[in-house]
N, C-alpha and C positions, 0 to 999 in steps of 0.2 A: 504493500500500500504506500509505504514511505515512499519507496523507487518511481512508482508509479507519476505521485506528486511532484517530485522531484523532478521529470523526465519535462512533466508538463507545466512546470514552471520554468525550465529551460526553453522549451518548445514556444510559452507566449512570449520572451524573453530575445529569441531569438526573430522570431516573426513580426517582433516592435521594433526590432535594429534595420531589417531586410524591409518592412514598409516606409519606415523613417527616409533609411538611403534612399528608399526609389523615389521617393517625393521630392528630396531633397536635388536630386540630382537631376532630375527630371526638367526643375526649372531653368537650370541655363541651358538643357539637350533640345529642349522644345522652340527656345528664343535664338538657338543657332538655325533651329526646322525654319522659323517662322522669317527670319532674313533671308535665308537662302530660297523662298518664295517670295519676300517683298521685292529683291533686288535683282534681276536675272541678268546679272553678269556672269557668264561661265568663270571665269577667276572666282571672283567671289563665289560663288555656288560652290565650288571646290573646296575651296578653303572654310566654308561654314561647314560642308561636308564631314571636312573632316575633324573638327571642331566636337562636331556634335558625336563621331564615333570616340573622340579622346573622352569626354562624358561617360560615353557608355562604360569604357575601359575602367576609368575609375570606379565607376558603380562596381563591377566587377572586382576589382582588388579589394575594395570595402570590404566585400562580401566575402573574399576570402579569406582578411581578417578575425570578421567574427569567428569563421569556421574555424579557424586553426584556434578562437579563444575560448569556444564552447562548447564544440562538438570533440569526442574520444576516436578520430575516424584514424582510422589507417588504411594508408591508401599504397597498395602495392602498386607502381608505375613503368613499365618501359617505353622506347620509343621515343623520348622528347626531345631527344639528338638531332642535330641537324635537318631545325624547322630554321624555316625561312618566314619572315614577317611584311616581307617583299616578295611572298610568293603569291600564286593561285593555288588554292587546292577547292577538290572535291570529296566531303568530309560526309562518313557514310556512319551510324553506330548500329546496334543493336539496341533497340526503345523498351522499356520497363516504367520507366514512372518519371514524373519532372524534375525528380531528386538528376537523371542521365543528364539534364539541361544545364544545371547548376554546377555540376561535376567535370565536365567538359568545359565551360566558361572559367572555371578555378585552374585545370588546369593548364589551358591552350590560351589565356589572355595574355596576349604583349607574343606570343611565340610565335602566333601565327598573326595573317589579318582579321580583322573582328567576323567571326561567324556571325553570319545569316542564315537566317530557318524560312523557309514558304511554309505560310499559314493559312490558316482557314481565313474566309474572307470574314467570318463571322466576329473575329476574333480583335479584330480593328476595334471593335465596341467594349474594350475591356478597358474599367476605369482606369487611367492613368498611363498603364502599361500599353495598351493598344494605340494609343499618341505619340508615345515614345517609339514603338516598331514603327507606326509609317515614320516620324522622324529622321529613321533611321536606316529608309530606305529597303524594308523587309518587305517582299514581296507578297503580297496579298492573293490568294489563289479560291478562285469561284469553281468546285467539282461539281461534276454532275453523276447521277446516279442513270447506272444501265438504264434503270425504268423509264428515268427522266428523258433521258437522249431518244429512247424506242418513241416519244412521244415529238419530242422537241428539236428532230434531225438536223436541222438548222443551228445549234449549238456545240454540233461536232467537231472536234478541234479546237474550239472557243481555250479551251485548258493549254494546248500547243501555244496558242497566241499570246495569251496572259502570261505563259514564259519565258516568250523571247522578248514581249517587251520589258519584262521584269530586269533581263538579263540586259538590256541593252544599256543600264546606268553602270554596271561594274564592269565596262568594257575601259573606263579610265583611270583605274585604279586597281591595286592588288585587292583580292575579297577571297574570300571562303565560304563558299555554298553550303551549306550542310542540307541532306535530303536522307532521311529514316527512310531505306529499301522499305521495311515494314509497312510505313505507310499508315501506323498507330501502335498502339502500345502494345506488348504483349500481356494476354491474360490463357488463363488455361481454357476459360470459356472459346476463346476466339480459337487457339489454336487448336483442341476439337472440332470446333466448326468447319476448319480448313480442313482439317486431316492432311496439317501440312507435316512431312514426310520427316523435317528438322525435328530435332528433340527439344530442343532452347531457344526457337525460333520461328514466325511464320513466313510464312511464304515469301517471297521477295516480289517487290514489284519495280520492273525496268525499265517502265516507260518513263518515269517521271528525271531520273536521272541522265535518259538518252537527249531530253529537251536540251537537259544545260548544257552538254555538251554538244549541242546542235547550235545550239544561239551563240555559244561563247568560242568555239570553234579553239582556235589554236593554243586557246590564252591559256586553258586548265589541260595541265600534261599531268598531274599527280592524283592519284585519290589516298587521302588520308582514313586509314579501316578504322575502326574504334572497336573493342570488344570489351564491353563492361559484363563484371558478375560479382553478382551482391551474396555473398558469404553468407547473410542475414534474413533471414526469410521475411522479414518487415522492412518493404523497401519503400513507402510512400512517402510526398513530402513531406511531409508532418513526423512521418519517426525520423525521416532525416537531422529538423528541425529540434527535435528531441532528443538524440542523442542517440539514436536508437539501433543508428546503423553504422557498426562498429568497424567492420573490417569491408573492404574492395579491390578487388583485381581489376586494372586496367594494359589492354597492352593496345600502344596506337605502330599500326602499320601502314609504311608509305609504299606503293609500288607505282610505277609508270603505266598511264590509261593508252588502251595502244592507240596507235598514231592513226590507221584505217578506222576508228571511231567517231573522229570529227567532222563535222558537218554532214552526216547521215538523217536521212527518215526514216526514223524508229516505223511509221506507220504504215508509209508506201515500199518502203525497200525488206523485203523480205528474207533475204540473207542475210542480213544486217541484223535484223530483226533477230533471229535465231542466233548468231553470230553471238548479240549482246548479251542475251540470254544465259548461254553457256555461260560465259567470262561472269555474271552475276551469282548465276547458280553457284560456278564452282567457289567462289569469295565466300557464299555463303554455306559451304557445306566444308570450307574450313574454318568457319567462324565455331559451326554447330562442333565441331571436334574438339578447337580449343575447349569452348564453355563444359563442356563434358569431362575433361579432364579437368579445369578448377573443381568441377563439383564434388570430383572424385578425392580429391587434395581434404 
């Protein structure tokens, strides 16, 4: 009962420092957003640009702050060798809970360029935070559902579109795409439903990844792998927040995206299609081998 108390008086404790920051820091991320729309000088626009991601960076160290001052985490790491912060990458994990979010921004801030997530479009309407993402140039993405499209043909492709123009702002500066193959969390609900074949993983999906590297063509040569596994069978944010998640394996892998992948149609080009497939699948059925052996450990 004591533990218990104790965990969740950590947990509001830490959730008042993490709301504090984002508020705080929020206000000069928003008023670099909101120049770099009053005044459309490309110089300027650039430079507010990037203004407003040096913001985000601090929020982030903050954050890692508290974490190393409140939380018992141990976090086993390799891989963080020879990152480049003037590079491209295309940044892929394994998704479990938003605790993956916060984990990856701890440890990939200032190593790499600031990751960016494509989000639901829905997600723009989230207090504070969702100001901050479009500030920030996080692409906003409208999905349509099978049913929807058998109804609505006419918005076929609409998802293709809204990524290349998403992709066409970070053609002037180094970025880091990040895109969950997953495509959502994993739960054991879902991955029954799939009767996806992975043990620690569902299915993978490759379209979404084949876009960026259609839009962005030559600029992204790297995908950065990510394989997280939570030692702790309470991985939500909140036991995060609470202390609750003690130990983590992380191993980030860089390999070269091959060079006949750029500027393809995942949709119309059919070799290709299969081609990327493969090269997805097999990333991910070495991914499912690593997690199997941490669990084994």
């Amino acid at each position: 009962m004591l533990r218990t108390t104790l965990e969740s008086m950590r947990g509001v404790l830490a959730a008042l420092i993490l709301a504090l920051n984002t508020v705080v820091i929020s206000i000069p991320l928003l008023s670099f957003a909101i120049l770099k729309l009053l005044i459309p000088i490309p110089v300027f626009r650039r430079l507010m640009g990037r203004m407003a991601v040096r913001s985000a960076e601090l929020w982030i160290s903050i954050n890692s702050l508290w974490m190393k001052l409140l939380l018992n985490l141990e976090l086993d790491v390799s891989g963080l060798d020879n990152l480049k912060r003037d590079g491209y990458y295309l940044v892929t994990a394994n998704h479990q809970s938003w605790t993956d979010i916060l984990l990856m921004q701890h440890l990939l801030n200032r190593r790499i360029p600031f990751m960016k997530f494509f989000l639901k479009q829905q997600l723009i309407y989230v207090p504070v935070i969702g100001l901050c993402w479009w500030a920030l140039d996080f692409p906003f993405m409208k999905r349509y559902s099978r049913e929807y499209l058998k109804k609505h043909p006419e918005k076929q492709g609409k998802d293709l579109e809204s990524t290349l123009k998403a992709c066409e702002k970070f053609k002037t500066m180094p970025v880091s795409i990040v895109n969950y193959l997953e495509g959502t969390r994993f739960t054991v609900s879902k991955h029954q439903k799939q009767e996806s074949p992975y043990q620690h993983l569902l299915k993978p999906k490759a379209g979404g990844i084949s876009y960026v590297l259609n839009a962005l063509g030559e600029q992204i040569r790297t995908l950065l792998n990510i394989t997280i596994y939570y030692h702790d069978k309470r991985i939500g944010f909140w036991d995060l927040l609470c202390g609750r998640i003690r130990r983590v394996t992380v191993r980030i892998e860089q390999s070269e995206i091959p060079a006949d992948f750029s500027g393809r149609d995942y949709q119309q080009d059919e070799r290709f299609r299969k081609d990327f497939q493969v090269w997805v699948n097999n990333i991910w059925e070495e991914k499912d081998e690593r997690l199997k052996k941490f669990s084994a450990d």
